[in-house]
SEGUZA-138098 format. One record per residue (C-alpha): residue in three letters; x, y, z. Coordinates in steps of 0.001 Angstrom, whole numbers, plus 500000, padded with zeros to 6 digits. Layout:
<nodes>
ALAXYZ ...
</nodes>
This chain:
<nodes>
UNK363542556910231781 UNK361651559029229413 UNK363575561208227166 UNK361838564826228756 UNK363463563365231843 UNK367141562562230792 UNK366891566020229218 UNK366048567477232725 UNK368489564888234627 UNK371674566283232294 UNK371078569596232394 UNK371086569683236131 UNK373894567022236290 UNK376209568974233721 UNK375072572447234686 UNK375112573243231235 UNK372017574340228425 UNK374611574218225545 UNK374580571519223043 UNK377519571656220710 UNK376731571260216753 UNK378817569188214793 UNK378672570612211379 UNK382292569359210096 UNK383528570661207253 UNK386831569358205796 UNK388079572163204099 UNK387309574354207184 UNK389593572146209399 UNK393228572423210420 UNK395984570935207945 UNK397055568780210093 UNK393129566867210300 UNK392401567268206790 UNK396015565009206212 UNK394552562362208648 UNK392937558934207533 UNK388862560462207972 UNK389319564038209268 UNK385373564307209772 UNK385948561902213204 UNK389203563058213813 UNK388065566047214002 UNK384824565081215761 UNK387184563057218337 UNK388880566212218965 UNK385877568493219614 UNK383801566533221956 UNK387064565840223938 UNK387427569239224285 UNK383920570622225104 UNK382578567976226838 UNK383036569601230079 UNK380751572176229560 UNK378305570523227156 UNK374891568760227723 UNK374673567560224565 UNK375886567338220626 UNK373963567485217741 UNK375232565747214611 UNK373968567568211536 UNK373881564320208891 UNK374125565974205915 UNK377348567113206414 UNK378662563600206514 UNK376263562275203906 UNK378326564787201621 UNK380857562795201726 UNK380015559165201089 UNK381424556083202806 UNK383802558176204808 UNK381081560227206211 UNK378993557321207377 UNK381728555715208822 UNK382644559080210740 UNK378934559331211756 UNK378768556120213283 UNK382533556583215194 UNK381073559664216817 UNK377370558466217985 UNK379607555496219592 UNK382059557910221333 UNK379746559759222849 UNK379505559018226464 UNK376083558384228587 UNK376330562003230130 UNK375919563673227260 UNK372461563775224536 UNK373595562667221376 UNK370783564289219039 UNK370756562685214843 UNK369853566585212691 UNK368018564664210077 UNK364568566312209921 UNK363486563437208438 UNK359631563270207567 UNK358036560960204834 UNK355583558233205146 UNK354897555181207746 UNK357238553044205617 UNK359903554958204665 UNK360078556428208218 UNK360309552957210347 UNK363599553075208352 UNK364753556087209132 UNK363451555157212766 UNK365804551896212540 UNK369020554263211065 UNK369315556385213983 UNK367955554828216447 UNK369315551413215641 UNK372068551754213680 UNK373697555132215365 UNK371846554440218618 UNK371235558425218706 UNK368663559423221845 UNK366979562232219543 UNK366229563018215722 UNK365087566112214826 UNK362088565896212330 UNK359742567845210000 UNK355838567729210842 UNK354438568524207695 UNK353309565258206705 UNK351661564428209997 UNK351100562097212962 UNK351855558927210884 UNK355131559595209643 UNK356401560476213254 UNK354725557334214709 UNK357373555259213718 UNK359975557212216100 UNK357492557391219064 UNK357654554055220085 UNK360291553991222630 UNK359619556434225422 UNK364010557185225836 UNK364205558392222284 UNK363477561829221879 UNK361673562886218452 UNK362256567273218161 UNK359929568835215339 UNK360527571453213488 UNK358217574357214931 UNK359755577760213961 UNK363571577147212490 UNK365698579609213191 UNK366480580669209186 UNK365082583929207256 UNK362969581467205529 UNK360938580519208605 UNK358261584032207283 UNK357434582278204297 UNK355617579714205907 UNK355471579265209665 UNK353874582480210512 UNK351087581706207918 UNK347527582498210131 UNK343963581555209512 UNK342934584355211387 UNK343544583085214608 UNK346466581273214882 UNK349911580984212985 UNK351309577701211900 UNK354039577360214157 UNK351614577597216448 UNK349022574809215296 UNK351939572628215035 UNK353253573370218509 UNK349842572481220096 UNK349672568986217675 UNK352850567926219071 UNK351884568632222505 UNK348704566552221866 UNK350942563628220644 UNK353533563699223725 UNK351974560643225449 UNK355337558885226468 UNK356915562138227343 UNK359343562116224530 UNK358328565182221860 UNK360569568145221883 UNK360547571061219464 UNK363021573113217177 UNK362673576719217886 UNK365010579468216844 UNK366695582088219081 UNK366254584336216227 UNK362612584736217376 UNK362811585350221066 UNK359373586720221331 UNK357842583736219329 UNK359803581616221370 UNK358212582930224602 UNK354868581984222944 UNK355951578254222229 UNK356697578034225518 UNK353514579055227029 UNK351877576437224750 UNK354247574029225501 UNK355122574445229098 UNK357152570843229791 UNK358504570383226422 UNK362180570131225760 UNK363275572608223167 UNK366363572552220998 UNK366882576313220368 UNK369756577003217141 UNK370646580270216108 UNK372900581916219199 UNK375686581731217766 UNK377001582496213899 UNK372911583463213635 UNK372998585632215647 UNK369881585348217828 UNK369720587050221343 UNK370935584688223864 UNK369741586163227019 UNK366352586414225773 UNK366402582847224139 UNK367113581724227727 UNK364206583659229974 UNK361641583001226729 UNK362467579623226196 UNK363580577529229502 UNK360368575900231564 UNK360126577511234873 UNK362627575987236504 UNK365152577324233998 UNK365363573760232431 UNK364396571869229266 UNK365891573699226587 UNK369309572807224710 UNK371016576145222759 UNK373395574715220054 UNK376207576547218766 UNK378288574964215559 UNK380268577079213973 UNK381468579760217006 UNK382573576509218623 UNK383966574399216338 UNK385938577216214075 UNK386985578967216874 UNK390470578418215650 UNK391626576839212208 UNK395369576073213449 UNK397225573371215352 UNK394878575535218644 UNK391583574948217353 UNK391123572280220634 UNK391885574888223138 UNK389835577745221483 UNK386729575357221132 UNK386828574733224730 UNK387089578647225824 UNK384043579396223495 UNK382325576113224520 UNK383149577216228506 UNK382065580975227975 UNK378856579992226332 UNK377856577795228927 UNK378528580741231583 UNK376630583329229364 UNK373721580639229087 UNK373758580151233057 UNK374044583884233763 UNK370879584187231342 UNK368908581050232965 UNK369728582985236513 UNK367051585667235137 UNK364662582613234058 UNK364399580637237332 UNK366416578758239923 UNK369143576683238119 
</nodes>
């Protein structure tokens, strides 16, 4: 199955356009987690237990367990494992460097973590993302237009007649032979976002920003789902996973988890048929 399907096929299984974001944090964890053996998949355990109800997928930000050495690695690999087949399990790398150096970080996540997506950065072209094209169930998400303040200083750069983001969203289309090129687009720019998607009508996109960002989640939703209200994932990290520092942080994950879901439905009834 080709990863723009399993994208489709879970969202309509789990009902769901939310992917949770695992940005772990140690010091931001309850007492009790931070005393355990490796809080960061304790922690991580706890979470995806409790959200995976209403999730469709997780995205595991690597540098937050990178941070912290052999403990972090081992954490990363505990959570890509315990991750069950309903769910995405996406590798936030944005990796992007040359043919070489990218077959390995092709062979780390997809190999090594077994993750079905890693999100990575364009700028150095169709050669450095070959190496993660070559199986048609592994997703590869670019970086179009990020979700950050920084994305004006160069995304929206135009020759005249057309901005970056743009150029790159119509490259990646060209390259999506085996059905398996998605795009990052923020929810900070729903009006941007409703271009991307005109460009890019069968696309998945990973949209950030809805939740500690900021970005307008009903909009997000009718700009950026295809027309059948499908093929877009809207993480949320931190509204999720801080919900609650304290022996409750379980049961206040899932509420947010569960009323984010509903708001993203409720939005995706004004985009098309669910």
């Amino acid at each position: 199955m080709t990863f723009r399907n399993r994208v489709q096929q879970i969202i309509e299984t789990k009902n769901s356009l939310l992917c949770v974001g695992l940005d772990s944090v140690i010091e931001n964890m309850p007492k009790h987690i931070q005393a355990s053996e490796n809080p960061l998949w304790e922690f991580n355990k706890a979470i995806i237990d409790a959200t995976l109800p209403y999730a469709a997928a997780f995205k595991v930000n690597l540098a937050f367990y990178e941070a912290y050495g052999r403990l972090g690695w081992n954490a990363l690999e505990k959570t890509f494992n315990y991750m069950p087949n309903d769910v995405l399990a996406i590798a936030d790398a944005k990796r992007g460097d040359i043919g070489n150096t990218a077959r390995m970080y092709a062979r780390a996540v997809f190999e090594q973590l077994d993750a079905d997506a890693v999100t990575v950065n364009p700028y150095l072209g169709k050669d450095s993302a070959d190496p993660f094209l070559q199986d048609e169930s592994k997703g590869l998400v670019f970086l179009c237009l990020t979700s950050n303040p920084g994305s004006q200083d160069f995304q929206y750069f135009s020759d005249g007649q057309t901005t970056l983001y743009e150029h790159i969203a119509r490259t990646v289309y060209s390259w999506n032979h085996q059905k398996n090129c998605g795009l990052v687009v923020g929810a900070t720019h729903p009006d941007e976002l409703k271009r991307v998607r005109n460009l890019c009508p069968d696309l998945p996109f990973l949209i950030p920003g809805i939740g500690a960002q900021g970005g307008d989640l009903q909009a997000s939703v009718v700009n950026g789902t295809d027309a059948s209200g499908s093929l877009a994932l809207f993480n949320s990290s931190r509204a999720i996973l801080y919900a609650r520092q304290d022996e409750r942080f379980e049961t206040a994950a899932a509420h947010v988890a569960r009323e984010t879901r509903q708001q993203l439905n409720e939005a995706r009834n004004l985009a098309g048929p669910s």
